[in-house]
Residue, then its C-alpha position, 0 to 999 in steps of 0.5 A: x458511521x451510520x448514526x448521522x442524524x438529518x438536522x447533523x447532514x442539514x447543518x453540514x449542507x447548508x455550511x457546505x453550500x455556503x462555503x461554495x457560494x463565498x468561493x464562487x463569489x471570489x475574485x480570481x483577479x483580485x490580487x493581480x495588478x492593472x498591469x499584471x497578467x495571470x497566466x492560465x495555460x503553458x503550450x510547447x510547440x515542436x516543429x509545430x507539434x504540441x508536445x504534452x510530455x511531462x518531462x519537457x513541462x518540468x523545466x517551465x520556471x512558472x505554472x498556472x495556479x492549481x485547480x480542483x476540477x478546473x476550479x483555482x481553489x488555492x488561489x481564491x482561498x488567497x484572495x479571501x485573505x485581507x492584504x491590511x487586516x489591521x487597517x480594516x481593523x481601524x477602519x471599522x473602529x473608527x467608522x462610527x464615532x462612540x465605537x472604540x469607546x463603548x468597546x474599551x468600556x465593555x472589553x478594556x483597552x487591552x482586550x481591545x488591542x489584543x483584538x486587533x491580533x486575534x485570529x479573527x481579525x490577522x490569524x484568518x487572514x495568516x491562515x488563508x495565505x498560508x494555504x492559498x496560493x498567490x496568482x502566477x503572474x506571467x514574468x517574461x525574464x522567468x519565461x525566457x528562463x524557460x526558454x533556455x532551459x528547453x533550449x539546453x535540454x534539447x543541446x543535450x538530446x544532439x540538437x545543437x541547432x535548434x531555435x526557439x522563441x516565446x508568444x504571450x497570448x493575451x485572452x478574450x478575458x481581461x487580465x489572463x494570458x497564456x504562454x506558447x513555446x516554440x522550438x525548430x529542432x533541426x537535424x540532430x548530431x550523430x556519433x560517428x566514432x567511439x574510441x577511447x583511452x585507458x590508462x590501466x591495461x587491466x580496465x582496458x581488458x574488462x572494457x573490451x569484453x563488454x564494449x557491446x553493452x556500452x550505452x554509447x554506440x557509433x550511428x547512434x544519435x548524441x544523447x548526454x544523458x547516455x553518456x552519464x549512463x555510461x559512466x554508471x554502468x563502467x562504475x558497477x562493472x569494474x567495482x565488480x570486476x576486482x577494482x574494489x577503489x574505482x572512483x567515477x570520477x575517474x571517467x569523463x568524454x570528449x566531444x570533438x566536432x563543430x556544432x555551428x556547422x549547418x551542412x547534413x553531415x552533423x557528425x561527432x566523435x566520443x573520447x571515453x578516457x579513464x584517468x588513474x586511481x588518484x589517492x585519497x590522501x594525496x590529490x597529487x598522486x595520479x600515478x597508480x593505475x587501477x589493479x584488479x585485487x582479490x580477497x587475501x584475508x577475510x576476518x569477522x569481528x563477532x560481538x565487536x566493542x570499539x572501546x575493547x581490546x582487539x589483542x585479547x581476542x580469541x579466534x577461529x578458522x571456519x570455512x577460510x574465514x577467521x573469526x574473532x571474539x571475546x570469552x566464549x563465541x555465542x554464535x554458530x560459526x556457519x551462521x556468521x560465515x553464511x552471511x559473507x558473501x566474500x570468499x578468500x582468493x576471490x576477486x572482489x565483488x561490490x555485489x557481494x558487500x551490498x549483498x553481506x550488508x543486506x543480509x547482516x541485516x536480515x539476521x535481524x541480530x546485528x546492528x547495521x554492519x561496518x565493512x573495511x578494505x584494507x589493500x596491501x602495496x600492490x593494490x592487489x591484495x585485500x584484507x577484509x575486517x567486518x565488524x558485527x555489534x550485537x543487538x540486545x539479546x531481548x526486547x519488549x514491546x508494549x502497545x496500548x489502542x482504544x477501538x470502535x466497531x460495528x460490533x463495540x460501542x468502544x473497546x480496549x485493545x492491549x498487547x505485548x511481545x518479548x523478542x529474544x535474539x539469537x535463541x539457538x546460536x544461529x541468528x533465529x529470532x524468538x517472539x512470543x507475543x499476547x493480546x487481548x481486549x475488551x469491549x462494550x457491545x453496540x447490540x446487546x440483542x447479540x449477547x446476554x452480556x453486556x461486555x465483550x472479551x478477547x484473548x490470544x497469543x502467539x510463539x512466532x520464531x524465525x530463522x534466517x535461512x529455509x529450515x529444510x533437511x536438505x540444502x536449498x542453497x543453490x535454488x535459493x542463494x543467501x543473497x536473496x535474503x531467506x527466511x523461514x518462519x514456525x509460528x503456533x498460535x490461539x486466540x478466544x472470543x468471548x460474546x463476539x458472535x459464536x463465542x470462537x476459539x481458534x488455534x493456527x499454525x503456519x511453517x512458511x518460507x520467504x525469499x526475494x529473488x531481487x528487490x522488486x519480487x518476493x516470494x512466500x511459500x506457506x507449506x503448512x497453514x493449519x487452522x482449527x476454529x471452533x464454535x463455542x456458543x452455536x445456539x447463539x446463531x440467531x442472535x447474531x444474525x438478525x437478518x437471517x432470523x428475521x426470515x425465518x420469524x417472517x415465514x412462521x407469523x402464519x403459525x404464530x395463532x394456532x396453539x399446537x406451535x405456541x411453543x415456538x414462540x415467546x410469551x407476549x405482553x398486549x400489542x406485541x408480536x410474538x417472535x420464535x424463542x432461539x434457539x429451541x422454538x426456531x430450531x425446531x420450527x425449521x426442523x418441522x418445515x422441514x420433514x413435512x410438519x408444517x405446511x409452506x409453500x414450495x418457495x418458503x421451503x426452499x427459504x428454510x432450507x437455505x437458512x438452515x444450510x446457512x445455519x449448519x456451515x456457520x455453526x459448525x467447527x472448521x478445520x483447514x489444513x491448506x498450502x500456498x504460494x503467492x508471488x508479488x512483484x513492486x516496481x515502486x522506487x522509493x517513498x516518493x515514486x508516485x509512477x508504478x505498478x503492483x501484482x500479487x499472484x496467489x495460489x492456495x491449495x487445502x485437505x489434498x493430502x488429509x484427503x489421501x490420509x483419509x480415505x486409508x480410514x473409510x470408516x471414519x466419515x460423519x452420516x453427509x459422508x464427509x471425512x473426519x479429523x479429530x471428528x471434524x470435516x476438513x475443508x477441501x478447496x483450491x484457491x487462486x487470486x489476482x491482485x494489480x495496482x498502477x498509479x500513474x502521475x499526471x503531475x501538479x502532485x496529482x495521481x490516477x490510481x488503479x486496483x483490480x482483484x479477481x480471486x476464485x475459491x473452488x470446493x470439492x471433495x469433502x467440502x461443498x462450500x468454502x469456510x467463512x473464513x477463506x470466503x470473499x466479501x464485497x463493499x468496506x473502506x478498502x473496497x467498494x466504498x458506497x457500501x457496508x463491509x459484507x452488505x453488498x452481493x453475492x449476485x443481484x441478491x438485497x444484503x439478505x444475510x448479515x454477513x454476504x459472502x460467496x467464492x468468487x469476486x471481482x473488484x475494480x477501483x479507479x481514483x484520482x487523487x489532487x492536492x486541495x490545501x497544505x497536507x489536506x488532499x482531496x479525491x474522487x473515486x469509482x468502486x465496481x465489483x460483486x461476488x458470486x457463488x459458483x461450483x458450491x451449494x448454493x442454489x439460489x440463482x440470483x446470487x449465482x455466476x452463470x456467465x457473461x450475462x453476470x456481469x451485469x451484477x457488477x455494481x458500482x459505487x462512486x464518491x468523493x474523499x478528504x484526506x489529511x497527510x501525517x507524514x508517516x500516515x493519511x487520515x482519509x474519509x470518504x464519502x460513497x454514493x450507490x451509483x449502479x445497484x444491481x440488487x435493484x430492478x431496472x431503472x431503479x439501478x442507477x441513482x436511486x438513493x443517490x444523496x448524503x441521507x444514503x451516503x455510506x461513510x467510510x473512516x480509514x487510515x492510508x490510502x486504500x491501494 
């Protein structure tokens, strides 16, 4: 985004400053009537304190216009919209006299008319009501409205004798007003007894073990709302106690007791009845009472068609469990049965079906099951059917993207993955997948071509279950859905950077001990990345070159280093020749050969250190685990929070290999394999997010990441790969993906990264118009070196004292709702840059001719 020219960032201020200027010139009360009054505020007021809780402000009927930063934008987008755009259209025709004539002479009658429906003309005026908003006219029956609602919410609460009453205050400012609530409480209503009336003596006996859980309890203040989560917790406690018909309709309350009374003593009492089971088929048959039924018959329908014929079927006895199919069984028993979580003789659970459903589905080789009860006369005796229709036993999936990168001008991206299902017999699932792209590079100073390629694939194959030589069934139950994933995988770049090859392998294992929390074992994350092409090194990092091409221009005039240096035509400054002439510059500089000063041969002996880490061939042999809990409710909850606990460990057990074979090791002393050093590092990351709603569609969001990566042993630093890197449009947005750090140090490599970060983002998100969204955000964070080999100070966390590195990073974002994604831009502006020196940190540069421009898809945390 760095390729906006200034006439381009010119033309968008003006049209920009425009815009406000127009908006800034509405009339807010353009469109409100003489008698008309605009509501600007709501106030609710109990027992003469202001109450700012987001529930009670729900059950106002009306709400002041919406506002960006306290500015009524939806409503003056309204107001600019023409109540009679057709009469201003005559008006304007026939204000001059020969007008409409020389207009059918130039366009034609017809087109003249068509005008009158252009978009120019109504569409404008359509579109700005359509996004606007019309003002919120205070409307004294809906406030009333209000009222009673407050009034029936604060009954529900044990209030029954509260009183409450509306104000209009009108404002110093003509035509506006605000409303204010007032309600007196009073005392509330306290139960005084609980008893109840149970016609089945086995739901009788149930209720009684868990009487202390009840939501319900005598002292305790009225509260319908407890009463309601009452019947929900009988429901889940009798359906999984045996009851596997309990209906919640069957249990309602009465509420005996005088509520007009006005005496201290407010007192009621609660009658929990739980009526008999009422028949489905009969409404007048209430005389069956509830029964507590077990499993007398479990049967599987395995590759089930509903046209077939059930009586030709074969079956099979496994485990007590009969299991039915056609021809020949094409699935392990113990994979179908490990997936039920009903067990013969057993009273019914309505866990264990929510449970049996959830995990048919992650075989991931059923259509969605269908489950049935069938009981027998008594109520206490149940078949169950459980119908399994198969998947189609392969699938293939193709995907077609065009890309645009700092590195490509444009590129081609394809990929295709053939998915076979139930490969072994047990419900594993086979993907073997391939990619590949091609590209036009942006730089062709990187490559001698002028094309980019990639190439990669993968063998990814997944069982239901953790694949172990023991059983882990105990520790980890079927219901929390295990899985096991072997995934073997390579991938070939062509003129990107080094030329890599890389092959991975991962064996891991997940789980979810309940709905909210996952788990993620990675026991075996084995990645070798090889450097094709090292002699491109100063190709590809131009900043890194260009220091060192700086420190040799003292040399480029003496004859003896005209070697190092490229053929020159007249007005041109000779560069060092890569990679021979920088090669052995540094080598030189280095053994005492070339004269610099102390501070030069600290500088060429960290470019060269740069040098070697980056070209050199990586091989990481690590272990993880990471834990993640989201108490996220659905798509819509905009109140929740998030953390993911990551911890890493690579090279310890290649550690205690190698120190069998001492003699294997390379002239640093490091260890071997496959003579390549492995990386040897612990890592740790912690990631939480919490989104608040302020309501009107409004959200606070919060994100903080802190992630240390410690070398030793083998290792003296942390591989490029598994290292940190600071600014991007998921990070902080006011700089360029790896511009940004480590420390106080000024983007000196082309690629900043280091092994300890800190990030922090905070960002208010608003409606503005429709599905567009508006935001305003503040990014703060760095990343250091720290316990490696880095030995410049200013990129080094030392401390307390470091934390005044932590940049910051503030701007405004426009996104554009989809649906099923965001298109979002957003705009970054420097704030605090701690690569500056004093004063200069803060707003220096601080404009859109520096602003970093961040494209991306769905909201960044």
């Amino acid at each position: 985004m760095r390729g906006f020219s200034r006439p381009m960032c010119n033309r968008a201020k003006i049209g920009l400053l425009l815009l406000m200027f127009s908006m800034a010139g509405c009339n807010t009360l353009k469109k409100v009537g003489d008698d008309e009054l605009l509501l600007t505020k709501n106030s609710i007021y109990i027992d003469d304190e202001k109450v700012t809780d987001g529930e009670i402000k729900g059950l106002i009927d009306q709400k002041p216009n919406s506002s960006v930063l306290g500015y009524p934008l939806r409503l003056n987008l309204y107001n600019m919209a023409k109540e009679n755009p057709d009469s201003s259209f005559q008006d304007w025709l026939h204000r001059k006299e020969k007008r409409e004539k020389r207009l059918n002479n130039l366009l034609s009658k017809k087109q003249v008319n068509r005008l009158q429906e252009s978009f120019i003309v109504k569409g404008a005026s359509a579109f700005l009501e359509r996004i606007g908003e019309p003002p919120v006219i205070i409307d004294t029956a809906l406030t009333q409205k209000s009222l009673n609602r407050m009034k029936a919410y604060y009954n529900s609460k044990g209030y029954f004798n509260n009183r409450a009453s509306f104000e209009i205050v009108e404002s110093n400012r003509k035509k506006r007003a605000k409303v204010d609530y007032n309600l007196t409480l009073n005392e509330p209503y306290i139960i005084d007894t609980v008893q109840k009336n149970i016609s089945s003596p086995e739901l009788d006996s149930i209720y009684d073990v868990s009487a202390k859980q009840s939501y319900v309890q005598k002292g305790e203040t009225f509260d319908l709302q407890k009463f309601t989560q009452e019947r929900e917790r009988l429901t889940t406690l009798f359906r999984n106690s045996g009851v596997y018909n309990f209906q919640e309709s069957s249990i309602y309350f009465d509420i005996e007791g005088d509520t007009t009374i006005t005496s201290s003593e407010k007192l009621l009492d609660a009658i929990l009845n739980i009526k008999k089971f009422r028949s489905a088929t009969d409404s007048t048959d209430t005389n069956n009472p509830y029964r507590v039924a077990r499993l007398k018959e479990i049967n599987i329908y395995a590759d089930y068609d509903i046209s077939g014929d059930s009586d030709s079927l074969k079956t099979l006895v496994h485990d007590n469990y009969i299991i039915h199919y056609a021809n020949e069984l094409r699935y392990r028993p113990k994979a179908l049965t490990d997936a039920i979580f009903f067990e013969k003789d057993s009273v019914y659970r309505d866990i264990d079906r929510i449970r049996t459903y959830r995990q048919i589905t992650n075989l991931n080789t059923f259509k969605y099951p269908n489950i049935e009860f069938i009981p027998d006369s008594t109520q206490t005796q149940l078949v169950s059917n459980i119908y399994l229709a198969a998947k189609k036993k392969f699938s293939l999936n193709l995907n077609f993207d065009v890309t645009h990168s700092n590195i490509q001008q444009v590129g081609t991206a394809f990929s295709a993955s053939v998915i076979t299902r139930n490969v072994f017999g047990g419900a594993e699932t086979l993907n073997v997948s391939a990619r590949g792209s091609v590209g036009l590079l942006s730089d062709a100073t990187i490559s001698n071509e002028t094309f980019t390629s990639e190439l990669g694939g993968d063998i990814n194959i997944t069982f239901p279950r953790i694949w172990l030589p023991f059983n882990t069934e105990k520790i980890i139950p079927y219901y929390m859905l295990p899985q096991s994933r072997l995934l073997v995988g390579t991938n070939f770049q062509k003129n990107i950077g080094l030329d890599k090859q890389s092959l991975n392998t991962i064996l891991s294992y997940n789980w979810s001990p309940s709905e909210r929390l996952k788990n993620n074992i990675e026991l075996l994350n084995v990645e070798f990345v090889r450097n094709v092409n090292p002699n491109n090194f100063y190709n590809v990092y131009r900043n890194t070159f260009s220091n060192l091409d700086g420190i040799a221009d003292q040399f480029q005039d003496d004859p003896q280093y005209a070697s190092y240096f490229n053929p020159v035509e007249d007005g041109e400054e000779p560069t060092l020749n890569i990679p021979r002439g920088a090669n052995e510059f540094v080598q030189d500089v280095r053994n005492g050969s070339i004269p610099v000063t102390l501070d030069e041969l600290d500088e060429v002996n960290s470019i060269e250190e740069r040098r070697i880490r980056l070209t050199e061939n990586n091989l990481i042999f690590a272990t993880n685990f990471t834990h993640t809990k989201n108490s996220k409710a659905g798509i819509n909850d905009n109140d929740f929070y998030q953390y993911r606990i990551k911890l890493e460990s690579a090279g310890g057990m290649l550690a205690l290999i190698a120190n069998a074979v001492p003699y294997n090791k390379n002239d640093n002393g490091q260890s071997l394999v496959f003579g390549v050093p492995f990386s040897q590092y612990v890592k740790s990351e912690f990631d939480f997010i919490r989104h608040w709603d302020i309501g009107g569609s409004q959200v606070l969001a919060f994100r903080s990441f802190l992630g240390l990566a410690v070398p030793y042993g083998n290792s003296n630093n942390i591989p490029f790969v598994r290292s940190y890197f600071a600014g991007g449009s998921n990070d902080n947005r006011a700089w360029n993906a790896y511009e940004l750090g480590p420390g106080r140090t000024d983007n000196i490599n082309d690629f900043n990264e280091a092994n300890l970060k800190m990030s922090f983002n905070l960002e208010y998100r608003f409606p503005i118009a429709g599905d567009v969204k508006g935001a305003l955000f503040a990014d703060a964070g760095n990343i250091w070196n720290v316990f490696d080999n880095e030995n410049n100070p200013d990129a080094i966390f030392t401390g307390f004292s470091s934390l005044s590195d932590i940049a910051l990073g503030t701007g405004l974002g426009l996104r554009y709702d989809f649906t099923y994604f965001v298109f979002r831009l957003d705009v970054g502006f420097k704030t605090y840059n701690p690569a500056k020196v004093g004063s200069d940190r803060w707003f220096d540069g601080y404009s859109f001719k520096n602003a970093v421009f961040n494209i991306g898809i769905n909201y960044p945390f």
